[in-house]
ZAVEXPA-354116 format. One record per residue (C-alpha): residue number from 1; residue in one letter; x, y, z. Coordinates in Angstrom, 2 decimals, always signed. Example, Ala and Ser with C-alpha at 12.3 -4.5 7.8 and 13.67 -1.06 7.14 Angstrom:
REC     i   aa      east     north        up
REC     1    A    +12.30     -4.50     +7.80
REC     2    S    +13.67     -1.06     +7.14
# end
This chain:
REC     i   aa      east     north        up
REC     1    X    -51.84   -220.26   -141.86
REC     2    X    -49.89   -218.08   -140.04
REC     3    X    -47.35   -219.13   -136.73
REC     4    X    -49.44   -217.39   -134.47
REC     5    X    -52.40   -218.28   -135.63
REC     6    X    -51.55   -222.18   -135.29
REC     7    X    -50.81   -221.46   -131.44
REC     8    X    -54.10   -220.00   -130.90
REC     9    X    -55.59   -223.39   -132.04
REC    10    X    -53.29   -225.27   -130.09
REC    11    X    -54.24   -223.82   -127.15
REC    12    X    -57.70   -224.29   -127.79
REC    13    X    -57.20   -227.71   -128.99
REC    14    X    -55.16   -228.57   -125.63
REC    15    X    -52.84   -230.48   -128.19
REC    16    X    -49.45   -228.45   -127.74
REC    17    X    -48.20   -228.26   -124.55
REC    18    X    -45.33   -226.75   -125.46
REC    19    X    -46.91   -223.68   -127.29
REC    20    X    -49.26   -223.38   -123.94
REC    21    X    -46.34   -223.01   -121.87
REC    22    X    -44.14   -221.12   -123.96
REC    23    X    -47.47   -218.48   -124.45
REC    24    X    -48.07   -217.75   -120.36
REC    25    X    -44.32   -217.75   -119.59
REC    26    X    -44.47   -214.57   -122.54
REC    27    X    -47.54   -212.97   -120.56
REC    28    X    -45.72   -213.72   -117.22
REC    29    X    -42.02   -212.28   -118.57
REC    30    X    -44.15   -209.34   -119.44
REC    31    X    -46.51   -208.18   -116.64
REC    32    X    -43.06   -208.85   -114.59
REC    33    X    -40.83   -206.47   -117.47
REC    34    X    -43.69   -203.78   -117.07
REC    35    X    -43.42   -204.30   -113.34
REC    36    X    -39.95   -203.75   -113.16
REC    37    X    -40.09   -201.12   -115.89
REC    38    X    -42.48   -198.91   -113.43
REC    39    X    -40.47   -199.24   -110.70
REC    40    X    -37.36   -198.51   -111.41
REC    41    X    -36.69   -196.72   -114.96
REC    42    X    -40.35   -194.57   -114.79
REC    43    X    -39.67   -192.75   -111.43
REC    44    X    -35.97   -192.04   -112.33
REC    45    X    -37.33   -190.61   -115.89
REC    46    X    -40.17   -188.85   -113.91
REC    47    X    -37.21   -187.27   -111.64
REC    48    X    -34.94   -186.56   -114.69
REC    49    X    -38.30   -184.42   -116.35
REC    50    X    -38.65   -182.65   -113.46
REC    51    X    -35.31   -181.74   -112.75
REC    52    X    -35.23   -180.61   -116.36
REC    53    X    -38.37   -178.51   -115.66
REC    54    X    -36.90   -176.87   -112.54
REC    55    X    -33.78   -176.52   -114.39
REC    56    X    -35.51   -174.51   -117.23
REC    57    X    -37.84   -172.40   -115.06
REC    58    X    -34.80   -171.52   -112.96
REC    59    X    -33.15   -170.23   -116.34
REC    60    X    -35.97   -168.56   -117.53
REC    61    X    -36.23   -166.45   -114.45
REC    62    X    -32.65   -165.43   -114.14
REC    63    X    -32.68   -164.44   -117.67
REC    64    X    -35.34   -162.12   -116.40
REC    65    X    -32.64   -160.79   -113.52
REC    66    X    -30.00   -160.61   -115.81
REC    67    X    -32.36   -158.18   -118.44
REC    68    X    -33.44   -156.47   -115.55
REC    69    X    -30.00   -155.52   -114.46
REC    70    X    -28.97   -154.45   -117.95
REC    71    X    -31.65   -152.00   -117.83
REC    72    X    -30.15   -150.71   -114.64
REC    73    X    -28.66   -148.00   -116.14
REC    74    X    -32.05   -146.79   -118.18
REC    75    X    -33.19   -146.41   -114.73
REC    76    X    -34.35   -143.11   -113.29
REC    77    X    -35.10   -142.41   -109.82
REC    78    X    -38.58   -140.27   -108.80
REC    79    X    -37.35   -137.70   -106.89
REC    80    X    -40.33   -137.67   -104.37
REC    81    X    -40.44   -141.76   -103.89
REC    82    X    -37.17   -142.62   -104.66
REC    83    X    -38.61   -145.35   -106.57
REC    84    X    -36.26   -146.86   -109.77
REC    85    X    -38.37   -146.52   -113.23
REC    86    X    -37.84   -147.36   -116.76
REC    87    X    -36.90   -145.27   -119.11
REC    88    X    -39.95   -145.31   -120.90
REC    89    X    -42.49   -144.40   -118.20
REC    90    X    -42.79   -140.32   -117.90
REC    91    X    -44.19   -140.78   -114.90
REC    92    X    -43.31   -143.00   -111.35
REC    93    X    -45.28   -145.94   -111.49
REC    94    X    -45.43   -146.09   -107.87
REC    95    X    -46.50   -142.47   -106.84
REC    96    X    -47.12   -140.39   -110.20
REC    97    X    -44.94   -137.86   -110.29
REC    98    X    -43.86   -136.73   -113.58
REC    99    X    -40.17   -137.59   -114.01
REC   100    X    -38.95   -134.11   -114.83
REC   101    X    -40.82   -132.83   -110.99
REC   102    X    -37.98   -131.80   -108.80
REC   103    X    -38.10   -131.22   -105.24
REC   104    X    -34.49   -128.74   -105.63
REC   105    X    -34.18   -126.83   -109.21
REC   106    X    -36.05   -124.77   -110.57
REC   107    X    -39.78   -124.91   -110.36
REC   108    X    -42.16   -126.72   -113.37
REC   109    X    -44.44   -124.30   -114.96
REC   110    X    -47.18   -126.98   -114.91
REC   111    X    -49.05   -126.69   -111.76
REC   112    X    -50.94   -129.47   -109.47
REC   113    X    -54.45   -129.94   -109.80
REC   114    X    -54.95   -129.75   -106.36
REC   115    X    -56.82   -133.13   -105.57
REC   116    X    -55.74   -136.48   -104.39
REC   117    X    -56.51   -138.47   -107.52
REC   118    X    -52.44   -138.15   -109.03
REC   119    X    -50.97   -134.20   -108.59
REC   120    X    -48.07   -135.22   -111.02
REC   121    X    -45.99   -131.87   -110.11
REC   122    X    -47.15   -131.76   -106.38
REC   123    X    -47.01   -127.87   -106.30
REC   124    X    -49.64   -125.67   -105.00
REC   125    X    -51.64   -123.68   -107.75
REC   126    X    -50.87   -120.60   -105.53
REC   127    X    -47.09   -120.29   -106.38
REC   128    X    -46.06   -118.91   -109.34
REC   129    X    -43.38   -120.67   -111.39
REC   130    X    -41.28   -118.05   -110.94
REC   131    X    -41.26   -117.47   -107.05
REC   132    X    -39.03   -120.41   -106.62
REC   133    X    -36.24   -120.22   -109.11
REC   134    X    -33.23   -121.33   -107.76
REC   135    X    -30.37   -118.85   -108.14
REC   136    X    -26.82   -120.20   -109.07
REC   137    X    -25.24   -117.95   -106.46
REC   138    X    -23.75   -119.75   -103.19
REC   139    X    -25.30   -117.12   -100.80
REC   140    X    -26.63   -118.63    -97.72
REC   141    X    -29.54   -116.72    -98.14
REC   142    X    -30.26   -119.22   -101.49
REC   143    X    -29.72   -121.74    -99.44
REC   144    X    -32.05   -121.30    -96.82
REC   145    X    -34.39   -120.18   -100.00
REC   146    X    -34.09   -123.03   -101.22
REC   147    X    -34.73   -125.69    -98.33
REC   148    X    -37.95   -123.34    -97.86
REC   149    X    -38.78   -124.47   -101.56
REC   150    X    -38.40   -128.08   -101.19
REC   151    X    -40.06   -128.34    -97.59
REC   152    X    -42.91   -126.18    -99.21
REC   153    X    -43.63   -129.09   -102.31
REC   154    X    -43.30   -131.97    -99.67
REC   155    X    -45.78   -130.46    -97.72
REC   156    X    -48.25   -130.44   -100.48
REC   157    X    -47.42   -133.79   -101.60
REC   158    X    -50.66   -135.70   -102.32
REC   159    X    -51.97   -139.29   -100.60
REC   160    X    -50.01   -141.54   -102.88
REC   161    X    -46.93   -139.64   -103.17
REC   162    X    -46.41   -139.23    -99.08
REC   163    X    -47.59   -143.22    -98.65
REC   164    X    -44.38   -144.07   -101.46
REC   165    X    -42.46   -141.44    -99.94
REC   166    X    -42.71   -143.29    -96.32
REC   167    X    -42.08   -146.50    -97.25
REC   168    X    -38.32   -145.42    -96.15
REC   169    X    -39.70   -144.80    -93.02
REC   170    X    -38.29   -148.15    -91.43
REC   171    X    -35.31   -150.40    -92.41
REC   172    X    -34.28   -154.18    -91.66
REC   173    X    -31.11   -153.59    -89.58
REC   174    X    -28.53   -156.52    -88.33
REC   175    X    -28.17   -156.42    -84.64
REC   176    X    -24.88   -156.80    -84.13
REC   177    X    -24.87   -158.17    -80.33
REC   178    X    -27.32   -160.95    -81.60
REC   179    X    -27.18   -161.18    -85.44
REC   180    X    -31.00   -161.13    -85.41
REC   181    X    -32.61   -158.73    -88.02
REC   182    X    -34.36   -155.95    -86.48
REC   183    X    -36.56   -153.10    -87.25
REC   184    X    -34.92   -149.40    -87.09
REC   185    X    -36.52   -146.07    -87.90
REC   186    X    -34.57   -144.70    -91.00
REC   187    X    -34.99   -140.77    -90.03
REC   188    X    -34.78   -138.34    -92.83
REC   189    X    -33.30   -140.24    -95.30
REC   190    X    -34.90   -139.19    -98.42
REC   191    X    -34.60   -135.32    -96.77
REC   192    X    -30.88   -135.45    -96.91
REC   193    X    -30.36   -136.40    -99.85
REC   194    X    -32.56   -133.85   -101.12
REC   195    X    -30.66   -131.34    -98.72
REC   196    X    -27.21   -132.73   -100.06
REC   197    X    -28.48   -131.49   -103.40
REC   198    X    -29.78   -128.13   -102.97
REC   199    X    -26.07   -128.01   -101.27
REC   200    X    -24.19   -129.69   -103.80
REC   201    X    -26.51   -127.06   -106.83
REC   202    X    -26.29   -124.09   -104.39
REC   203    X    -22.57   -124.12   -102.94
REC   204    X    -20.41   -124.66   -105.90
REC   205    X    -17.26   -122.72   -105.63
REC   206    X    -18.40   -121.33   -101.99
REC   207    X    -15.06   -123.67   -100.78
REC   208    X    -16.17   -123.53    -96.61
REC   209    X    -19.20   -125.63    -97.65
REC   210    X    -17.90   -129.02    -99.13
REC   211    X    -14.76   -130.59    -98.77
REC   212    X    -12.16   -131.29   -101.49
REC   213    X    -14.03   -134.61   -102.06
REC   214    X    -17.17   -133.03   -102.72
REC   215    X    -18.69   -134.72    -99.08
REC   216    X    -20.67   -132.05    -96.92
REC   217    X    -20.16   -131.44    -93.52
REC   218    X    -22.98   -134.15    -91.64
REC   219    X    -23.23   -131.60    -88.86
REC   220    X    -24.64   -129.19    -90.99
REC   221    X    -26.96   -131.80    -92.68
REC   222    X    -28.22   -132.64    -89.08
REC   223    X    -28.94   -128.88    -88.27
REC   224    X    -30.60   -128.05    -91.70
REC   225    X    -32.97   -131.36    -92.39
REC   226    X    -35.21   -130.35    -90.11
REC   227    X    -36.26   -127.41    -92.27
REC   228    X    -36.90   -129.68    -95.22
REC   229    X    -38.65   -132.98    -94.03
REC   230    X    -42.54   -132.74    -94.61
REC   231    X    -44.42   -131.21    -91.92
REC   232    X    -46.99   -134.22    -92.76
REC   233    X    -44.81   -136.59    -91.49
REC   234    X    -45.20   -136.51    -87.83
REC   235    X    -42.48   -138.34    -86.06
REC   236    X    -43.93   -140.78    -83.71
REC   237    X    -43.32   -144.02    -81.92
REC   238    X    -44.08   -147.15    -84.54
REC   239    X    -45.73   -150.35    -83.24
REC   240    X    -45.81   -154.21    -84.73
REC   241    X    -48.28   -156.45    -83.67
REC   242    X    -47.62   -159.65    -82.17
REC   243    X    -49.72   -162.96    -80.92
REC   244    X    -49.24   -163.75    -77.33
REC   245    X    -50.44   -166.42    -75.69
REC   246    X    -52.17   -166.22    -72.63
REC   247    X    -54.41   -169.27    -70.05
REC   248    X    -57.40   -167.19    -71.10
REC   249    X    -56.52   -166.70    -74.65
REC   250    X    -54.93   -169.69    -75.49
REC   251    X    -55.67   -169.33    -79.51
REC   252    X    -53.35   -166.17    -78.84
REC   253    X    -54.49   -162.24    -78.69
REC   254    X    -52.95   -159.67    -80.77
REC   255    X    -51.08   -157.68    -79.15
REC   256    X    -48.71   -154.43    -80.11
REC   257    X    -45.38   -153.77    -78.95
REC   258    X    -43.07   -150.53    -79.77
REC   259    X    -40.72   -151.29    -83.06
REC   260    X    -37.31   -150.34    -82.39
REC   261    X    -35.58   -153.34    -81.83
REC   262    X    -38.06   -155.43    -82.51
REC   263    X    -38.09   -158.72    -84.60
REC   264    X    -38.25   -158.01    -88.20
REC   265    X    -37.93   -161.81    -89.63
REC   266    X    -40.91   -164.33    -89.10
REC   267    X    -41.29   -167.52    -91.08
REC   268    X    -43.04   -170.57    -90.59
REC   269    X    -40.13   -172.76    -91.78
REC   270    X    -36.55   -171.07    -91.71
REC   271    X    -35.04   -173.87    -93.19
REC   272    X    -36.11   -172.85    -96.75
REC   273    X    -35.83   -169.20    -96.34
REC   274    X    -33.15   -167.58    -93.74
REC   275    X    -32.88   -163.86    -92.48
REC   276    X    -29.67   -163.59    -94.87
REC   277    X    -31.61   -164.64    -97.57
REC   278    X    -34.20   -161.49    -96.37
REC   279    X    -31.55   -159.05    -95.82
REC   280    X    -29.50   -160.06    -99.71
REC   281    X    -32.99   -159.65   -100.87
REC   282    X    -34.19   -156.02    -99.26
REC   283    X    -30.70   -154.73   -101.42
REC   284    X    -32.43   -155.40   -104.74
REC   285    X    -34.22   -152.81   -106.92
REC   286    X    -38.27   -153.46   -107.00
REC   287    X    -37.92   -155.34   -110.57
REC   288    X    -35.20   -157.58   -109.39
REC   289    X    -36.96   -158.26   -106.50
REC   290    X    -40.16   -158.88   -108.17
REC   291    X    -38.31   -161.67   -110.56
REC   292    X    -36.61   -163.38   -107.44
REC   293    X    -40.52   -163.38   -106.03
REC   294    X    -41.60   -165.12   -108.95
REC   295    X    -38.89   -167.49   -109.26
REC   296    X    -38.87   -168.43   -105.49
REC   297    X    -42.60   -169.15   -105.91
REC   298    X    -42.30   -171.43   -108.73
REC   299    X    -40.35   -173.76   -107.08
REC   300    X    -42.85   -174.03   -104.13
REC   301    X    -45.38   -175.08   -107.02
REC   302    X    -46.53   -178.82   -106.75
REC   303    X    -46.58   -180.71   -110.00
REC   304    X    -50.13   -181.50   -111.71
REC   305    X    -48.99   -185.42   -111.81
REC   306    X    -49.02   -185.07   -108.30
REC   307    X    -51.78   -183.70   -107.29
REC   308    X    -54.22   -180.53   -107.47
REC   309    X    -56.78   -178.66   -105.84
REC   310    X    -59.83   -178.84   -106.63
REC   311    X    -62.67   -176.46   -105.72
REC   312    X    -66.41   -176.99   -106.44
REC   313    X    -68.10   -173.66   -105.84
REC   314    X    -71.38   -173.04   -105.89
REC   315    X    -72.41   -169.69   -107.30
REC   316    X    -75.12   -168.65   -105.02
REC   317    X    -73.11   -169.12   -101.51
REC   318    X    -69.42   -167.88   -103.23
REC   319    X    -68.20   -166.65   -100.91
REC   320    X    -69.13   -168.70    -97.58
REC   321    X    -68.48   -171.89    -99.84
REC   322    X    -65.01   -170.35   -101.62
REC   323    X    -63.88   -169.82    -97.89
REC   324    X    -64.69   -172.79    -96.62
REC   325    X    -62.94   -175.12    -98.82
REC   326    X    -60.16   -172.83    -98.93
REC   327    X    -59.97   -173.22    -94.75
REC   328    X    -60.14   -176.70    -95.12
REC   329    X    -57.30   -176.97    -97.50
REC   330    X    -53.87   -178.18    -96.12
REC   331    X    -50.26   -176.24    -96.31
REC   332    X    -49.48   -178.74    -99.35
REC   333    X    -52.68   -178.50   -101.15
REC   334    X    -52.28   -174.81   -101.35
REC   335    X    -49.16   -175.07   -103.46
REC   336    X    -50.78   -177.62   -105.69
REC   337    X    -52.18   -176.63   -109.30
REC   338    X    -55.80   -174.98   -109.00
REC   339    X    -58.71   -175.91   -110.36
REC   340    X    -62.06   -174.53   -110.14
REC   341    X    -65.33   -176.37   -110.73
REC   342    X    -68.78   -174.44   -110.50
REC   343    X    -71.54   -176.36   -109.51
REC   344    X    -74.05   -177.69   -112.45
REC   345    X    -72.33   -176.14   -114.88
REC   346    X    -70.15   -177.89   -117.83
REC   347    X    -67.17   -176.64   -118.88
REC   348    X    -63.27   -177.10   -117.95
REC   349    X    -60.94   -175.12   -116.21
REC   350    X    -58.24   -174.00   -119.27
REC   351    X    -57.67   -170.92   -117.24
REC   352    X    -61.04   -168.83   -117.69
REC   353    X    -63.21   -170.11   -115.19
REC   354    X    -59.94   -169.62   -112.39
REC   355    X    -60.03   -165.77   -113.53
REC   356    X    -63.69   -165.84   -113.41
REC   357    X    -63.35   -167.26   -109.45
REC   358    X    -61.00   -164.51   -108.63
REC   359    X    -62.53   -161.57   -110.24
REC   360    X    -66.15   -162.66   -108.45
REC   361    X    -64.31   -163.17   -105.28
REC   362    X    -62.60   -160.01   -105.24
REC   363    X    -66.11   -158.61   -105.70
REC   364    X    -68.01   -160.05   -103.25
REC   365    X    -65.47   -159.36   -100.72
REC   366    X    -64.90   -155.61   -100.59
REC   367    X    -68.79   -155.15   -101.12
REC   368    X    -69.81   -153.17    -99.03
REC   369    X    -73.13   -155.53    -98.27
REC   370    X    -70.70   -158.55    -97.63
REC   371    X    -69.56   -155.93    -94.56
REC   372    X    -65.87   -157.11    -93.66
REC   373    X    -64.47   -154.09    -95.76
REC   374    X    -65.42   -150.46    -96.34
REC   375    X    -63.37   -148.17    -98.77
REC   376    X    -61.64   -145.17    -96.92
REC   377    X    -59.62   -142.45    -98.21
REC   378    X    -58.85   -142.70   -102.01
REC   379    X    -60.99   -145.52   -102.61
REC   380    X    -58.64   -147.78   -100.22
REC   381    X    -60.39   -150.78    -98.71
REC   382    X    -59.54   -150.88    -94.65
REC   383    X    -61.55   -153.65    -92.82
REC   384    X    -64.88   -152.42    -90.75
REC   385    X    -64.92   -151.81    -87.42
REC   386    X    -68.43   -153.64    -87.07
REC   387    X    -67.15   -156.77    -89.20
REC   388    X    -68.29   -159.22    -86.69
REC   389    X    -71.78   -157.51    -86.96
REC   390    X    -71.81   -159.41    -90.65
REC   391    X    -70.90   -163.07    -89.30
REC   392    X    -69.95   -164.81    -85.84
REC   393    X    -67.37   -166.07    -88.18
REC   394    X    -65.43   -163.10    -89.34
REC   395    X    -62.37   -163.87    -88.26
REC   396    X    -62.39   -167.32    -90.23
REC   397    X    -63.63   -165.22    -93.04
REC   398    X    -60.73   -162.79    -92.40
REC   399    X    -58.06   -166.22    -92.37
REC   400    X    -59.74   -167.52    -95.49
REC   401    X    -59.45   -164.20    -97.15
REC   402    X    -55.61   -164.02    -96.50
REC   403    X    -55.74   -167.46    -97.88
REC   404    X    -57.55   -165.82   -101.10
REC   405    X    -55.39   -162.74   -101.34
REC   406    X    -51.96   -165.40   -101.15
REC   407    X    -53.06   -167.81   -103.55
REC   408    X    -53.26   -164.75   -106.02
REC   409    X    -50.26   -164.06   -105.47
REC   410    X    -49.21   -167.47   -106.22
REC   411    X    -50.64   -167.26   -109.82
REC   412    X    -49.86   -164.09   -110.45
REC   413    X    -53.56   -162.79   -110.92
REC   414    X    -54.49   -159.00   -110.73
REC   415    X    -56.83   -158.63   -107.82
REC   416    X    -59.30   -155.65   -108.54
REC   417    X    -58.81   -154.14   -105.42
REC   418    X    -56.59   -151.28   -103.62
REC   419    X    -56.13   -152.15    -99.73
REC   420    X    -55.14   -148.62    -97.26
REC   421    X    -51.37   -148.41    -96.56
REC   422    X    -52.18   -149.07    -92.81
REC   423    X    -53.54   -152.43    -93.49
REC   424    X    -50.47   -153.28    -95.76
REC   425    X    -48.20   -152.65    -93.68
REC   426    X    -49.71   -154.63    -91.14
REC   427    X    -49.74   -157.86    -93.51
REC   428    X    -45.98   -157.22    -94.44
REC   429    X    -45.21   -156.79    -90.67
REC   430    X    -44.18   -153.51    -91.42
REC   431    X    -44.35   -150.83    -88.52
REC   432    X    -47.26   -148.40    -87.62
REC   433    X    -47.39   -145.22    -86.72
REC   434    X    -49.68   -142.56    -86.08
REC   435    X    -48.79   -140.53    -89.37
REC   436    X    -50.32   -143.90    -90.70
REC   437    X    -54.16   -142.79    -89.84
REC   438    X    -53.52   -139.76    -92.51
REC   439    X    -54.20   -142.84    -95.21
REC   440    X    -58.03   -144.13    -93.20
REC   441    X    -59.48   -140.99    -91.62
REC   442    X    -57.02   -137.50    -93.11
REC   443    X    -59.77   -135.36    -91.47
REC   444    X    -59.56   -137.48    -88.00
REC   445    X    -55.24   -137.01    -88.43
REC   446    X    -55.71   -133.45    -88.84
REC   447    X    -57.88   -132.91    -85.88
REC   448    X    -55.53   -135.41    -83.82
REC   449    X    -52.11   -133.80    -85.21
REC   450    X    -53.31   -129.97    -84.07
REC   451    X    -53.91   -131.34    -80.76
REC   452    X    -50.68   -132.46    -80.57
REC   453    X    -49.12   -129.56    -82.15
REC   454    X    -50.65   -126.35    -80.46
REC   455    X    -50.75   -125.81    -76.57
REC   456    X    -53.61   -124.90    -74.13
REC   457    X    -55.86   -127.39    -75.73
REC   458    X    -57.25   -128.09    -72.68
REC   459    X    -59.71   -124.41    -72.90
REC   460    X    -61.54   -126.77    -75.25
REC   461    X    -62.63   -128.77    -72.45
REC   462    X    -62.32   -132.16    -75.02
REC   463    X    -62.89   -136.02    -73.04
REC   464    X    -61.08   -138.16    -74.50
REC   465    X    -62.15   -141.99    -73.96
REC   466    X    -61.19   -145.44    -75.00
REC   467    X    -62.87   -148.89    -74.74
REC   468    X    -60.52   -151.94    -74.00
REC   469    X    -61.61   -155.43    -74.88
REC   470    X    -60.37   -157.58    -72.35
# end
């Protein structure tokens, strides 16, 4: 018979009061050991693990930045976008352009296609390869050959190549009265330095031209980019939107102000990011900026062990019930681990049935049935006019949908979907301008820009008229 066997019988026996009490002050030590145990060593171990988990994540991620800055110098730049590639890609990821298309040098003998779906050379069929061959004299007849060249192939730039090309448009710029960051008009940059180097090809050894430093004279640049920036750009006043309060709106109305000058840092809590921490950031190259994106957003990331979000969507009202729950959701619960339940259906949420969510989202919401979007020029989704015509509720579909289009962003799923540069730039905050309406209605912009352009419209005896909600 074993020890513990001969307490058991005690116990049951009542005959050994000492094994009774020596057998509930053991239970008693122990429930107050696992007590302490969970209080005190299981949270600090909890913190350690996370800490740890940060810790790695943060590596990880900067191991990222540091590869991405070794590759730095396998970087090329697209000459139409100004946009930083890897060596391997033969063509700009961001507008299409071949990499050996030059807006100065000597022409390609490949020639555009002539449509909007990706002209990788961006020159007109009509001009032969050999019109356009720069000349290595210094003449200032080259010269002025020359800018005629370049402004001639930005003019006939296609859709995506002018929308990269105008992200340049506008800059974050430091007042310096109030420190604030502020939104300036960048004029011309990308047009001087292609002027500075048709100059720099055209003007070697002509010794009136550039200095003994190789700089050119800025007047001169001043004078001459007007000859080579992109008749397609029309230079015109830029607008952000703000929300103003008012006793009849009190919810707030959207209203749009002019740009320069204006505010170009809003953030719901400045405490985690600053306007510093915006301008350090604006300096970095796209892939350096997209690894500090993903880092920054990992760290927002709740936990699982503390919590998730859980939606339970019912496939034959997706969308009304995917926006619903996502409105309902609070500020914490949208950084918190997703999960996605469908209604009726077995199964668990390793990952598929999240993509599953997303891709049927994205398709139900720029259907043209669902009526909040329509697709404009090159297959761009812009929302409809008439959206309220689809639901009373459009708006809350509208706030749900930014909710959608945020949270993919979060996980780092690929949205099946191409939203029009207007309505981008109106998400980022970025300025508007009429050049903008080339990328909704091009025919409507063309119409528009020739009124503005040519004088004596008024023979054509137009009205013009506008409806204001008030």
């Amino acid at each position: 018979m074993t020890p513990s066997t001969a307490i058991l019988r005690g116990l049951q026996k009542g005959e050994n009061p000492n094994a009774n009490f020596f057998f509930y002050a053991s239970i008693l030590i122990m429930f107050v050991s696992c007590g302490l145990y969970n209080f005190f060593f299981k949270r600090r171990l909890e913190a350690q693990l996370l800490a740890q988990h940060q810790a790695s994540l943060e590596q990880v991620y900067r191991q990222d930045v540091i590869a991405s800055d070794q590759g730095m110098e396998n970087l090329w730049a697209c000459d139409v976008c100004d946009f930083k590639n890897y060596d391997g890609h033969k063509t700009c990821i961001l507008c299409g352009t071949e990499r050996d298309f030059t807006l100065y040098g000597k022409a390609s003998s490949k020639r555009s296609s002539g449509n909007d779906d990706g002209a990788k050379t961006a020159m007109p069929s009509s001009l032969s390869p050999t019109n356009f061959v720069l000349m290595n004299d210094s003449t200032p007849r080259t010269i002025k050959k020359n800018r005629n060249f370049a402004k001639l192939r930005l003019n006939n730039l296609n859709i995506r190549q002018k929308g990269a090309r105008r992200r340049h448009d506008w800059v974050r710029n430091v007042d310096e009265a109030s420190g604030d960051i502020v939104w300036g008009r960048n004029r011309d940059v990308l047009d001087h330095k292609v002027l500075k180097r048709i100059v720099a090809k055209d003007t070697r050894g002509h010794p009136h031209l550039p200095n003994d430093d190789g700089d050119f004279d800025l007047p001169m640049l001043r004078d001459s980019v007007s000859s080579v920036s992109s008749a397609g750009s029309v230079a015109s006043v830029g607008y952000v939107s703000k929300l103003v309060l008012t006793p009849k709106h009190p919810d707030g109305r959207m209203s749009f102000e002019t740009a320069e000058g204006q505010t170009a840092f809003q953030t719901v809590n400045p405490t985690v990011f600053s306007s510093a921490d915006l301008k350090d950031v604006s300096q970095l190259t796209f892939q350096q900026k997209h690894a500090w994106f993903v880092q920054y957003t990992s760290t927002m990331e709740v936990p699982w062990e503390y919590g998730h979000m859980l939606l339970e969507i019912d496939r034959s009202n997706l969308l009304h019930n995917s926006c619903e729950q996502l409105l309902w959701a609070s500020h914490d619960q949208l950084h918190q681990s997703l999960r996605i339940k469908f209604l009726n259906e077995p199964g668990v949420d390793a990952g598929g049935l999240e993509r599953e969510w997303f891709t049927l989202m994205t398709e139900e919401i720029f259907d043209e049935r669902t009526g909040l979007f329509h697709a404009g020029m090159d297959n761009a989704y812009m929302i409809r006019p008439t959206s309220s015509d689809a639901s009373e509720d459009h708006l809350m579909y509208f706030q749900a949908i930014g909710r959608f289009v945020g949270r993919g962003l979060f996980e780092g799923m690929l949205l099946d979907a191409h939203l029009a540069l207007p309505l981008y730039k109106h998400i980022l905050g970025t300025p508007i301008t009429f050049s903008d309406l080339e990328f909704v209605d091009v025919e409507l912009y063309n119409n528009l820009r020739w009124l503005k352009q040519n004088k004596g419209v008024e023979s054509l005896c137009l009205d013009f008229r506008y409806q204001s909600i008030q």
